[in-house]
Z-matrix of the N, CA and C atoms (Angstrom, degrees):
N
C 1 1.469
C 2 1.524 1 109.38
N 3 1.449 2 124.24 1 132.68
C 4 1.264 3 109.73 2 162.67
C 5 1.040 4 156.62 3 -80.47
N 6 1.544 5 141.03 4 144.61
C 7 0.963 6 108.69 5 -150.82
C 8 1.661 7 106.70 6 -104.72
N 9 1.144 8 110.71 7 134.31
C 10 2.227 9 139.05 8 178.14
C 11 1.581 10 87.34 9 -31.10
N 12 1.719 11 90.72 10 136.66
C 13 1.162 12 99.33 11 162.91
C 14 1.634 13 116.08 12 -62.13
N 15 1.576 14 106.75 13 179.37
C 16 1.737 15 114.58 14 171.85
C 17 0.814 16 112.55 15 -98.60
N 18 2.135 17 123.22 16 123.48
C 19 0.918 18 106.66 17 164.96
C 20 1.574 19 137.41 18 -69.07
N 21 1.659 20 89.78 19 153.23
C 22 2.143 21 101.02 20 -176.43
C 23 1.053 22 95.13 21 -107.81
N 24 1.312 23 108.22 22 166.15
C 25 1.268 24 138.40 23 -148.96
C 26 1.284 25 105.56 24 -67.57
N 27 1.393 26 119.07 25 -41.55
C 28 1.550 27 122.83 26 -169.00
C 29 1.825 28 105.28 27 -68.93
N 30 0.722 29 102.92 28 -35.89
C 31 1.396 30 104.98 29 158.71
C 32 1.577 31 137.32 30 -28.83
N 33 1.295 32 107.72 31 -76.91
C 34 1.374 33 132.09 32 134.03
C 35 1.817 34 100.11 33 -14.57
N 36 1.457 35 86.21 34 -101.12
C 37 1.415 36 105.98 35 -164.42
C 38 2.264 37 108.22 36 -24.01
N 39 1.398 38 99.95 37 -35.75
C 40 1.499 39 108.58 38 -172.96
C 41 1.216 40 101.44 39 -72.23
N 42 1.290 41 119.63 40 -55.07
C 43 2.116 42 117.18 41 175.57
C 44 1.404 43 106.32 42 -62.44
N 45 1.410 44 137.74 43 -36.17
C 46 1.065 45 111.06 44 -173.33
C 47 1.935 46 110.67 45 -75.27
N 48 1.204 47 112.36 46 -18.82
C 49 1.381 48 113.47 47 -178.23
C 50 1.910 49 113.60 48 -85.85
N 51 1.464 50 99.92 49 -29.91
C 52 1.133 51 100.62 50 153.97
C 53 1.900 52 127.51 51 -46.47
N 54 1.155 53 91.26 52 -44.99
C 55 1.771 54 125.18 53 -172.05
C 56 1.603 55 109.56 54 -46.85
N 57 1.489 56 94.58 55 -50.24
C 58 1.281 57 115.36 56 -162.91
C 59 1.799 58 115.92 57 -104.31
N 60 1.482 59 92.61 58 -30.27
C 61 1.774 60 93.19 59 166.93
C 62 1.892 61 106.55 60 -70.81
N 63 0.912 62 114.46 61 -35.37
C 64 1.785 63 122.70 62 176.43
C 65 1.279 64 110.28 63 -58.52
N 66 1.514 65 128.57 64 -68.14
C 67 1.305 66 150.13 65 142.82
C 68 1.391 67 90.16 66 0.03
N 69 0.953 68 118.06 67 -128.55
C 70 1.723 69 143.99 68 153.77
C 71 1.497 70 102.51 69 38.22
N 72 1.607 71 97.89 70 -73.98
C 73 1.687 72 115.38 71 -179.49
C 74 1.415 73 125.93 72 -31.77
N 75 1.552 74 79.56 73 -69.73
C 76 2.090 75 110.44 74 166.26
C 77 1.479 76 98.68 75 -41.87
N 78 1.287 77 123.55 76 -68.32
C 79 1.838 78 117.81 77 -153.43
C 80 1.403 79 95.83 78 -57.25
N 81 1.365 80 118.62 79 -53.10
C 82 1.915 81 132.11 80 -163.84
C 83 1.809 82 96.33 81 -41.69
N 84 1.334 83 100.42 82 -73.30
C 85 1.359 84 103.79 83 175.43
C 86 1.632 85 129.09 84 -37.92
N 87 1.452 86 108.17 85 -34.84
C 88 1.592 87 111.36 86 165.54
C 89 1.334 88 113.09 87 -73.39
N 90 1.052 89 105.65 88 -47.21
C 91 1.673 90 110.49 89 -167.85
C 92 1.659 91 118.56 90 -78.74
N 93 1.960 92 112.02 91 -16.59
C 94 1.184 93 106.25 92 175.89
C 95 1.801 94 109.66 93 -67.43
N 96 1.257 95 107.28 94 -29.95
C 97 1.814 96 112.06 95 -164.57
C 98 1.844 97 95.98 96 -57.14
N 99 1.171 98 136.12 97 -44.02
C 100 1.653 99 150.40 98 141.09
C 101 1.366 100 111.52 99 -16.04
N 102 1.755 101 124.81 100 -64.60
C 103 1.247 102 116.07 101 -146.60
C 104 1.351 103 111.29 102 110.42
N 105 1.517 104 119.51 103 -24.70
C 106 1.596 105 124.63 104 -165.18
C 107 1.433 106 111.21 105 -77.40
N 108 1.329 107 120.02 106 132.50
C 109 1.319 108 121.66 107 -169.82
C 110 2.489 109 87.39 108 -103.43
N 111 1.492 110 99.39 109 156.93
C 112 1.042 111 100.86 110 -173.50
C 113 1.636 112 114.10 111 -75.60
N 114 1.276 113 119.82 112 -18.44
C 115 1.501 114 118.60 113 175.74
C 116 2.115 115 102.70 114 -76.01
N 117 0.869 116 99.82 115 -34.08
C 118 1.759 117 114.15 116 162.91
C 119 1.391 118 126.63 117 -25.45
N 120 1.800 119 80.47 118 -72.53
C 121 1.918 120 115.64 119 169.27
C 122 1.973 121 107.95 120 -44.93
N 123 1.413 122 93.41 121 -57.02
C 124 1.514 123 91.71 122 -175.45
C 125 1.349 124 123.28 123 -58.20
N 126 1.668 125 111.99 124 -39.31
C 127 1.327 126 109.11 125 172.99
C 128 1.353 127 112.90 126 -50.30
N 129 1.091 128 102.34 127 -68.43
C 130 1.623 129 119.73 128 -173.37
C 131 1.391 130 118.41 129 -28.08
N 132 1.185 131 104.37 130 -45.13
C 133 1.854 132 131.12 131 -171.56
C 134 1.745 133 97.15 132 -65.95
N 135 1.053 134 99.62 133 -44.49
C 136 1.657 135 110.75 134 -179.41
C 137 1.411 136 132.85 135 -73.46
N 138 1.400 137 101.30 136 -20.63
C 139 1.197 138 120.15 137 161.34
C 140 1.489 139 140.00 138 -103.28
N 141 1.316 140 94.89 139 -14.84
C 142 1.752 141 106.55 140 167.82
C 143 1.240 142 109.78 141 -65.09
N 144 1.539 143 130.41 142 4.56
C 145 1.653 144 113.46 143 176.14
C 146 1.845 145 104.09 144 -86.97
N 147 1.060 146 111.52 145 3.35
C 148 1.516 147 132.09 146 -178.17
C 149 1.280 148 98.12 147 39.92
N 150 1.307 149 136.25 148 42.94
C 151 1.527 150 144.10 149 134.72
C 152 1.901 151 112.26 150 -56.29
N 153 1.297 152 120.85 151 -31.14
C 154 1.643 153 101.56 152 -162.67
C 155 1.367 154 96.67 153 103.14
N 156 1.601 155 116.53 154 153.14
C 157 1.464 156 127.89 155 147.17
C 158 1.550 157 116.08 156 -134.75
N 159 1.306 158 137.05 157 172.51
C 160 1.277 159 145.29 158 155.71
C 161 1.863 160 96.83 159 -83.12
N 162 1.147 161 73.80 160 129.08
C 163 2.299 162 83.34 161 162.01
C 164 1.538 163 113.02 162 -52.21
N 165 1.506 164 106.59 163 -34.43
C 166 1.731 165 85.27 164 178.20
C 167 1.925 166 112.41 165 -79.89
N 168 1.586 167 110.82 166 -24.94
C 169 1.580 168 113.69 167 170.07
C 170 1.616 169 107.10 168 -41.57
N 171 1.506 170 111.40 169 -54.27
C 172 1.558 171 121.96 170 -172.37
C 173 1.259 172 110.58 171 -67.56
N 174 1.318 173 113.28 172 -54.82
C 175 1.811 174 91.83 173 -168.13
C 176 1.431 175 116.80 174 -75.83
N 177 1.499 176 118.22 175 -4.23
C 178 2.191 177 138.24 176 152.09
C 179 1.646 178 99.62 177 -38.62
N 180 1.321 179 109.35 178 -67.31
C 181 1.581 180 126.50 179 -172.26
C 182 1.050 181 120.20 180 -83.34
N 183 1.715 182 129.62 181 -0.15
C 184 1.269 183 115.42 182 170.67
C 185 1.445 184 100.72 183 -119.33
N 186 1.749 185 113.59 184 11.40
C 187 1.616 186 110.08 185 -175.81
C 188 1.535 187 114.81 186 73.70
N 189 1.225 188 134.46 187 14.79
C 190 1.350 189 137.01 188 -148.76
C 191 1.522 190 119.38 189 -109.75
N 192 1.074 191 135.70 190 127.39
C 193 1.290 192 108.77 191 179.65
C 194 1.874 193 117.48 192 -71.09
N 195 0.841 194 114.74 193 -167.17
C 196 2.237 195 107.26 194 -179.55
C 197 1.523 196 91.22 195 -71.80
N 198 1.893 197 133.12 196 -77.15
C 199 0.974 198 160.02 197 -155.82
C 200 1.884 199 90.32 198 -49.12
N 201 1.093 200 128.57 199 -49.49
C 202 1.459 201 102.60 200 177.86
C 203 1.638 202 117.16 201 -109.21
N 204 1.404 203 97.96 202 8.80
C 205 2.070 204 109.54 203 174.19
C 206 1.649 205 81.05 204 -92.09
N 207 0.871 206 158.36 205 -32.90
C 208 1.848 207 156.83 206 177.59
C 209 1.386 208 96.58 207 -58.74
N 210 1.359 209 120.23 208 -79.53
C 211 1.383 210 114.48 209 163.17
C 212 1.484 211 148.20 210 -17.94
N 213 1.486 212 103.16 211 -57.73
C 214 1.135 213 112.36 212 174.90
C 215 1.794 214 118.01 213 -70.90
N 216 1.367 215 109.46 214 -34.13
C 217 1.150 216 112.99 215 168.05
C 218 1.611 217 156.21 216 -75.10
N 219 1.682 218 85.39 217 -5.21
C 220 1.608 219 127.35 218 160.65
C 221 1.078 220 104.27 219 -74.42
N 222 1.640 221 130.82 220 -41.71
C 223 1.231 222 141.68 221 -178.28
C 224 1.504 223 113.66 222 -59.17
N 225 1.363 224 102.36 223 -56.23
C 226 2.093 225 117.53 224 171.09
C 227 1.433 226 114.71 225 -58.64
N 228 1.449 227 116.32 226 -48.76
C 229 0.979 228 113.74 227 169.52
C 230 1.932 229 120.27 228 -64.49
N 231 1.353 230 110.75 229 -49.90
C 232 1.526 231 88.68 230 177.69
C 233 1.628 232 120.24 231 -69.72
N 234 1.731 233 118.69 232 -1.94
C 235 1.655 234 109.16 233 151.67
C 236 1.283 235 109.91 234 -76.51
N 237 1.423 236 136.86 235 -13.22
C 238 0.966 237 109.15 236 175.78
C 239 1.658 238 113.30 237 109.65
N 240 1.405 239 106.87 238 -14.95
C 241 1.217 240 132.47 239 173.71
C 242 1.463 241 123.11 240 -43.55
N 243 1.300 242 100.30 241 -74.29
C 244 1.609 243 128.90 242 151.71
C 245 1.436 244 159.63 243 -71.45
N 246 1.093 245 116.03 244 96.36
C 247 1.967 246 87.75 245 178.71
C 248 1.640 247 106.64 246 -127.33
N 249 1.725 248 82.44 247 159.27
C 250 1.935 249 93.31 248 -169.87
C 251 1.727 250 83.88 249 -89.36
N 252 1.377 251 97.87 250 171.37
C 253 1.551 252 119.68 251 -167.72
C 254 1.723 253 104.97 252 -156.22
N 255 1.635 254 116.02 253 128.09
C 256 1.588 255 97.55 254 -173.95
C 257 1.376 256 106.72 255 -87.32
N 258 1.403 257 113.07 256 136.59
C 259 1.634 258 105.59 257 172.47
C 260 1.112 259 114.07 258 -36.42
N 261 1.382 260 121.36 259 153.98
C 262 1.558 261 118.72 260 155.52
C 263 1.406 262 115.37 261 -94.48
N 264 1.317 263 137.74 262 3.21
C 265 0.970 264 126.73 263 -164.78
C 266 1.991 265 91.87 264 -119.49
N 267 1.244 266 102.11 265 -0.52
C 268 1.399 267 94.36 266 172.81
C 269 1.392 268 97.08 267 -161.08
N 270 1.277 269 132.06 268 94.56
C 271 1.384 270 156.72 269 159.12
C 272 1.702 271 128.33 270 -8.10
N 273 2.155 272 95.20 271 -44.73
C 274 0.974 273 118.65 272 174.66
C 275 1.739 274 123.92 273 -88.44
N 276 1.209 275 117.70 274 -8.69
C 277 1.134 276 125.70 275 -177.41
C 278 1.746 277 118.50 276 -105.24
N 279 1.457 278 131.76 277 157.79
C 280 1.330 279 119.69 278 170.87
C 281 1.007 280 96.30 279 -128.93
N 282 2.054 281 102.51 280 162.63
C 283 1.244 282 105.67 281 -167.44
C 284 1.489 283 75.66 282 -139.99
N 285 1.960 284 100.63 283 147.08
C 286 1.452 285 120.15 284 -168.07
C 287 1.806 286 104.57 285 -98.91
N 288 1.320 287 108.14 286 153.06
C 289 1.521 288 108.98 287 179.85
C 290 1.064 289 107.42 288 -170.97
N 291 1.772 290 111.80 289 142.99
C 292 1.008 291 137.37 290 171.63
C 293 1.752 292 121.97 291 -43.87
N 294 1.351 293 113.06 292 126.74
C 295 1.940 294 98.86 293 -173.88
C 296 1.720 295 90.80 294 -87.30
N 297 1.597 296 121.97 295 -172.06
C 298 1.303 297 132.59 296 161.90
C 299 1.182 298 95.48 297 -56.09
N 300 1.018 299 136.92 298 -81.75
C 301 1.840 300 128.22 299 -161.98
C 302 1.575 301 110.78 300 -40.60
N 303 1.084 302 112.08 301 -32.78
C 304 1.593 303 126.63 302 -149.12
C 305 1.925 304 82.34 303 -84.39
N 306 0.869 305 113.71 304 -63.76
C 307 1.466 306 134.08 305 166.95
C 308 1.966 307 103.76 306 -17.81
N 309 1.074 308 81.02 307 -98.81
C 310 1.950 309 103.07 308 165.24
C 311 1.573 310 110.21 309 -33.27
N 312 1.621 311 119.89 310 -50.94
C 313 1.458 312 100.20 311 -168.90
C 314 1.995 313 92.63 312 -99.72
N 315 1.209 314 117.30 313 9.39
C 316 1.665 315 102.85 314 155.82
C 317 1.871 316 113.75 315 -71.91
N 318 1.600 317 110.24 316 -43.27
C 319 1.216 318 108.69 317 -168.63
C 320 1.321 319 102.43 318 -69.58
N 321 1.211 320 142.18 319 -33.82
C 322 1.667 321 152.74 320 -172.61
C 323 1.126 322 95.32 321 -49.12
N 324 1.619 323 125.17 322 -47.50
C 325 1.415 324 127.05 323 -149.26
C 326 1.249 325 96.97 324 -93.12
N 327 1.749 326 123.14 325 -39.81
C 328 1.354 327 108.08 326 176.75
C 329 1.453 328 118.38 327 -73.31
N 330 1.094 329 112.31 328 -24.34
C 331 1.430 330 101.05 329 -179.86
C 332 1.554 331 128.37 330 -56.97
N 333 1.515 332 103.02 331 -31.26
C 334 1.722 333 135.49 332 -172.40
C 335 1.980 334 97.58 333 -86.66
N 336 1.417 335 121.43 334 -20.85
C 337 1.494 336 115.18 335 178.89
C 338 1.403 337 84.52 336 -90.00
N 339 1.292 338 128.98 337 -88.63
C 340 1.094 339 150.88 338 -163.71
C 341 2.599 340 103.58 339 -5.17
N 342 1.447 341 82.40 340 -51.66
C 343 1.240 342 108.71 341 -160.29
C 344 1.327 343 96.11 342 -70.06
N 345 1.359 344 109.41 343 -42.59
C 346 2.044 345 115.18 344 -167.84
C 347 2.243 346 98.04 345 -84.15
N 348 1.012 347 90.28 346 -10.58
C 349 1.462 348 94.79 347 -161.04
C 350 1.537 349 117.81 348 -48.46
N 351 1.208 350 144.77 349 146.97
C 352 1.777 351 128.14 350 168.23
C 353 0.984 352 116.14 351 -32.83
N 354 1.107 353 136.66 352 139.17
C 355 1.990 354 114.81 353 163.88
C 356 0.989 355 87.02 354 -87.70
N 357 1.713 356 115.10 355 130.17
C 358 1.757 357 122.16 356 138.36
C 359 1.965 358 108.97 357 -102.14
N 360 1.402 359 98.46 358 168.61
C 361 1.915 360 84.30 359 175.59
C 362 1.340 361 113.06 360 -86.75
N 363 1.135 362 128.37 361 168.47
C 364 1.695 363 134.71 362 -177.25
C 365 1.548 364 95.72 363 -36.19
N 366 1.514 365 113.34 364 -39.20
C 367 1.395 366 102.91 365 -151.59
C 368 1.500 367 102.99 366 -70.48
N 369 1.133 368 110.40 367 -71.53
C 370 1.969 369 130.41 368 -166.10
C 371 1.319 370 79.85 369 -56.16
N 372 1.360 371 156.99 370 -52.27
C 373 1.209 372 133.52 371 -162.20
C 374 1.642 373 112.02 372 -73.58
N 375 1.345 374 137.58 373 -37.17
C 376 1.574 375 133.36 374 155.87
C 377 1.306 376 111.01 375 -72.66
N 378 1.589 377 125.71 376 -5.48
C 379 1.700 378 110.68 377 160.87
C 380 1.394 379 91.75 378 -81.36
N 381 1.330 380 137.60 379 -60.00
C 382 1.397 381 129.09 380 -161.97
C 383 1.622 382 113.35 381 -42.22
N 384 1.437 383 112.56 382 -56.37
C 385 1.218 384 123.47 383 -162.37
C 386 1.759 385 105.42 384 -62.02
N 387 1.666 386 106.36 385 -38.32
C 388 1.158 387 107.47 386 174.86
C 389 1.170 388 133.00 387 -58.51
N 390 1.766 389 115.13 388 -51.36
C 391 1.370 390 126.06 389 161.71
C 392 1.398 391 125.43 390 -51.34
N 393 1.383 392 124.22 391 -23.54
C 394 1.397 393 134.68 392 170.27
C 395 1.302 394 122.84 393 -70.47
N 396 1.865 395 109.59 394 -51.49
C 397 1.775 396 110.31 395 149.06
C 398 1.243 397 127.62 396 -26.72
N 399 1.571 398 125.37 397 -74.79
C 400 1.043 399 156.23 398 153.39
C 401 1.637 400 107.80 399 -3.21
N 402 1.362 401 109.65 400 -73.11
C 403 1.366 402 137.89 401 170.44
C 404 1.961 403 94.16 402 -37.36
N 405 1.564 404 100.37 403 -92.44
C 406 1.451 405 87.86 404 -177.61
C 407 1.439 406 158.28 405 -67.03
N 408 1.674 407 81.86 406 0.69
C 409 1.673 408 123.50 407 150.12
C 410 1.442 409 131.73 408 -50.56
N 411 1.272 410 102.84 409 -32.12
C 412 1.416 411 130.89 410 -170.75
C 413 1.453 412 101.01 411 -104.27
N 414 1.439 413 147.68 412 -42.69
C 415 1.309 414 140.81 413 -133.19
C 416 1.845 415 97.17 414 -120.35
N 417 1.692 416 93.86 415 -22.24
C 418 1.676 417 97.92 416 169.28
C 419 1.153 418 110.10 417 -92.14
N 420 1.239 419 132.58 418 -16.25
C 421 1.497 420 124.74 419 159.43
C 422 1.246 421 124.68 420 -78.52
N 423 1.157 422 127.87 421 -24.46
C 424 0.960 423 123.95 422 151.37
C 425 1.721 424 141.15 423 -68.48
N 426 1.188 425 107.86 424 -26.77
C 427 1.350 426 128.73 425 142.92
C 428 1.457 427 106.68 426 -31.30
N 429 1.255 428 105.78 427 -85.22
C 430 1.540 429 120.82 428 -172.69
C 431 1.570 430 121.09 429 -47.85
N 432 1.433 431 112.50 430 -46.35
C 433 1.784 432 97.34 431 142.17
C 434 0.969 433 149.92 432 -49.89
N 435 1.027 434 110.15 433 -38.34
C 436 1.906 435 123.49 434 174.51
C 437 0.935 436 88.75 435 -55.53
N 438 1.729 437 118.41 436 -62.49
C 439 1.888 438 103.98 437 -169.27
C 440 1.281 439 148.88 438 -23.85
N 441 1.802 440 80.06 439 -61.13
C 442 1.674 441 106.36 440 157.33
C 443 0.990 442 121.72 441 -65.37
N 444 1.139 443 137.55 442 -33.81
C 445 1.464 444 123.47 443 -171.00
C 446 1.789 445 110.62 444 -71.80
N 447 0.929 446 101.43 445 -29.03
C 448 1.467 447 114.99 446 -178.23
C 449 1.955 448 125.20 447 -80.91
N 450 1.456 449 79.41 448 65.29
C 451 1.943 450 96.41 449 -177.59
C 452 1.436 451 113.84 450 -54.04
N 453 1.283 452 128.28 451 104.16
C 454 1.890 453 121.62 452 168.40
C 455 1.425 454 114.79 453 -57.13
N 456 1.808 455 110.45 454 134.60
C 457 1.792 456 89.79 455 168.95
C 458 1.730 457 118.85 456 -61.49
N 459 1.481 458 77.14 457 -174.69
C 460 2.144 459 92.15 458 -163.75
C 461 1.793 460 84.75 459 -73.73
N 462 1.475 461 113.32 460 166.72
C 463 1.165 462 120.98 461 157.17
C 464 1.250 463 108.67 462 -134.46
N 465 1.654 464 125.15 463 147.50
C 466 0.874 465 166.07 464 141.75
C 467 1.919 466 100.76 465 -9.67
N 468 1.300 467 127.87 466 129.30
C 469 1.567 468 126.23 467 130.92
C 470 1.316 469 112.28 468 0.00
N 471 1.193 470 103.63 469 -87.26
C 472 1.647 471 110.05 470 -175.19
C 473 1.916 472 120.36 471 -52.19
N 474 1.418 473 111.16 472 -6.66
C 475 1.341 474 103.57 473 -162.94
C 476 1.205 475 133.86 474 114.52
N 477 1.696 476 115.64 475 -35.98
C 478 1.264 477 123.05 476 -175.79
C 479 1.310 478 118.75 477 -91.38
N 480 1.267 479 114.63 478 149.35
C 481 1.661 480 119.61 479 -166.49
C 482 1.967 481 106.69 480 -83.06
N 483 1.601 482 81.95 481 144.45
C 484 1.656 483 91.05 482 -155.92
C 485 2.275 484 97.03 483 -101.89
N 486 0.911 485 131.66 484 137.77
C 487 1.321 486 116.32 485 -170.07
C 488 1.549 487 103.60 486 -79.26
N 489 1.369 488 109.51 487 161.58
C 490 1.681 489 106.42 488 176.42
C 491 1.490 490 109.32 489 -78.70
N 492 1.352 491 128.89 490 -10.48
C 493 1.384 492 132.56 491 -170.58
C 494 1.585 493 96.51 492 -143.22
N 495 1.613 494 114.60 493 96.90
C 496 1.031 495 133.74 494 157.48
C 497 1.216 496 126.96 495 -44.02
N 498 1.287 497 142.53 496 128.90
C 499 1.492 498 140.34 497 173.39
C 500 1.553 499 108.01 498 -66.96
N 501 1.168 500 150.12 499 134.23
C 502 1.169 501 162.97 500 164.42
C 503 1.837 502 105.53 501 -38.96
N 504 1.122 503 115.71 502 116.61
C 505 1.592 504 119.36 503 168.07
C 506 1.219 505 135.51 504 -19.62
N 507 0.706 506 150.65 505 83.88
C 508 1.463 507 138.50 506 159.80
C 509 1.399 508 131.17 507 -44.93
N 510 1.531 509 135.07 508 136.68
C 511 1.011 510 130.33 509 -179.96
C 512 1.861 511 111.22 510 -79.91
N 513 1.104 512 119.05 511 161.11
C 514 1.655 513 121.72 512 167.81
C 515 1.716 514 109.51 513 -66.74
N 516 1.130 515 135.06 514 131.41
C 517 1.659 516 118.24 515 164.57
C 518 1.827 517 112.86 516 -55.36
N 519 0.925 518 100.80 517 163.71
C 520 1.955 519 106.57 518 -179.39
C 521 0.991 520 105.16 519 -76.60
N 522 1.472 521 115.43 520 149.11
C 523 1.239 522 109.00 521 -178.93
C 524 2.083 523 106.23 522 -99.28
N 525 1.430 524 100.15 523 132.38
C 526 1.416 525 101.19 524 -178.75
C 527 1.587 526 117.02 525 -26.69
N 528 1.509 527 119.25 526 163.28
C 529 1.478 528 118.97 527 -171.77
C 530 1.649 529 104.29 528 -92.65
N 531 1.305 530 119.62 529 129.91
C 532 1.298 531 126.23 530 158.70
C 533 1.654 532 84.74 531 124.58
N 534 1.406 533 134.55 532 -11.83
C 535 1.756 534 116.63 533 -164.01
C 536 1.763 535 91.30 534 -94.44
N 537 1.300 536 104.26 535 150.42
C 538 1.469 537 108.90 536 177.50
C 539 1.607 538 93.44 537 -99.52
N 540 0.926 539 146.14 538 -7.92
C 541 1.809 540 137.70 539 -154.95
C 542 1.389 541 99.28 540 -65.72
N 543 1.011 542 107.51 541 148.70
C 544 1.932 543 125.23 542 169.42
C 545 1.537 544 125.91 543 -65.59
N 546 1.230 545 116.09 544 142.09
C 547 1.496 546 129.92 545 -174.30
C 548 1.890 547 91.25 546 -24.82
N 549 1.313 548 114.95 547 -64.24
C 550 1.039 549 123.99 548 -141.63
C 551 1.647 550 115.26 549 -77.93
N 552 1.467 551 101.62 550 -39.47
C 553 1.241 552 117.88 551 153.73
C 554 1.615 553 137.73 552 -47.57
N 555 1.318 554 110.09 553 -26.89
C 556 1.122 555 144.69 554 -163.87
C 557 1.901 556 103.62 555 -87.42
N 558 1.398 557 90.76 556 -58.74
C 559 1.420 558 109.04 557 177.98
C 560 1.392 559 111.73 558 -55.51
N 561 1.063 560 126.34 559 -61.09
C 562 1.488 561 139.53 560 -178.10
C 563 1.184 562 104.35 561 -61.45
N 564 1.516 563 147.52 562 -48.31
C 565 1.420 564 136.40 563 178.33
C 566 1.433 565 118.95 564 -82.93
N 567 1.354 566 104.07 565 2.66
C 568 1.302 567 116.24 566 171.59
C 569 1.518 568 111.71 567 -78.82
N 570 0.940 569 114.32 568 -15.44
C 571 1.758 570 119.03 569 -175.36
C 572 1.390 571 117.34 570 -159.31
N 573 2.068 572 94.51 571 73.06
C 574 1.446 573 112.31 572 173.22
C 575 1.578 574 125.70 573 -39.48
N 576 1.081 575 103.08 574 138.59
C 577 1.479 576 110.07 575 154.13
C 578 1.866 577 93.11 576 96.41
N 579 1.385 578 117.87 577 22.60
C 580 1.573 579 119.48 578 -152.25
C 581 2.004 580 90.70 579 -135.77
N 582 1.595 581 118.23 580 116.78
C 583 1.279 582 121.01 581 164.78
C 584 1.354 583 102.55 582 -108.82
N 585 1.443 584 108.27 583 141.56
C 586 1.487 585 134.85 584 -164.42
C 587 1.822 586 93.61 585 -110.86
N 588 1.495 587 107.70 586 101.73
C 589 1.349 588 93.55 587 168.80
C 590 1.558 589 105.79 588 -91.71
N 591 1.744 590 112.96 589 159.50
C 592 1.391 591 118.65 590 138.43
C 593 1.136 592 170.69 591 -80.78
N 594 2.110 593 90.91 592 22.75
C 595 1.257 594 96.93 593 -173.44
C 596 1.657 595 116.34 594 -67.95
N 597 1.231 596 118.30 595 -29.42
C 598 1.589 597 110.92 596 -165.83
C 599 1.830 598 88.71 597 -122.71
């Protein structure tokens, strides 16, 4: 019998997007009968631990960039959904939170996903969740090496990048006998048709 090819990566990569465009579908459909848009859901989800977040925690977890997680949250807040609050422990920063209503119509919504949801059994559903950790456990560490491994050259005062292995000096040519002109002067008319900038 022969033996199956190995799966590659793209493979993978196609079920899990499958996974998640389906996923996706299912929630939209619960959450449109609401009004709830799915970038919404995520906030919300993130904030029902009624801990607080920083705006950059939220727009991480809702996939968002700042410029339309700002938006959307002007939006929560004028239902009433939401309100920002300034840290106290840092003056300059805000932290986002769920209001009582906001509270009440998160559980509404979970109760109504929860209910429409696939059934998997306790089990395959904490293997899934586990193997998926795991997964992005793995793909951010690896991230994070590449990072490192990847040293920028030194730069210069001025900005410009300096090489890690310098070329060896060169001397100036002499300047002919009888001219009084300067090292520098010398250099430059030595090799017409040639401007010496100073940026680096």
């Amino acid at each position: 019998m022969p033996t199956p090819p190995p799966r590659q990566p793209q493979d993978l990569m196609q079920l899990l997007t499958r996974a998640e465009r389906l996923a996706a579908r299912r929630l939209q459909a619960v959450l449109d009968a609401d009004g709830c848009s799915l970038d919404a859901w995520r906030v919300l989800t993130l904030l029902s631990d009624g801990e607080g977040h920083y705006m950059t925690a939220v727009a991480e977890a809702a996939f968002l960039p700042p410029p339309t997680l700002t938006k959307l949250i002007d939006h929560l807040v004028d239902q009433n959904l939401v309100h920002r609050r300034v840290d106290p422990l840092d003056r300059r920063r805000i932290l986002a939170h769920l209001t009582p209503r906001g509270e009440t119509y998160w559980r509404r919504l979970s109760r109504e996903v929860r209910a429409r949801w696939p059934v998997l059994t306790d089990g395959d559903d904490e293997l899934l969740r586990a193997l998926l950790e795991r997964m992005v456990g793995a793909l951010e560490g690896a991230t994070s090496r590449s990072a490192r491994s990847t040293t920028p050259l030194s730069t210069s005062p001025t900005g410009c990048a300096r090489s890690r292995h310098p070329s060896p000096r060169t001397s100036a040519p002499t300047p002919p006998p009888g001219r009084s002109t300067t090292r520098s002067a010398w250099f430059s008319s030595s090799r017409p048709g040639t401007i010496r900038s100073s940026a680096c």
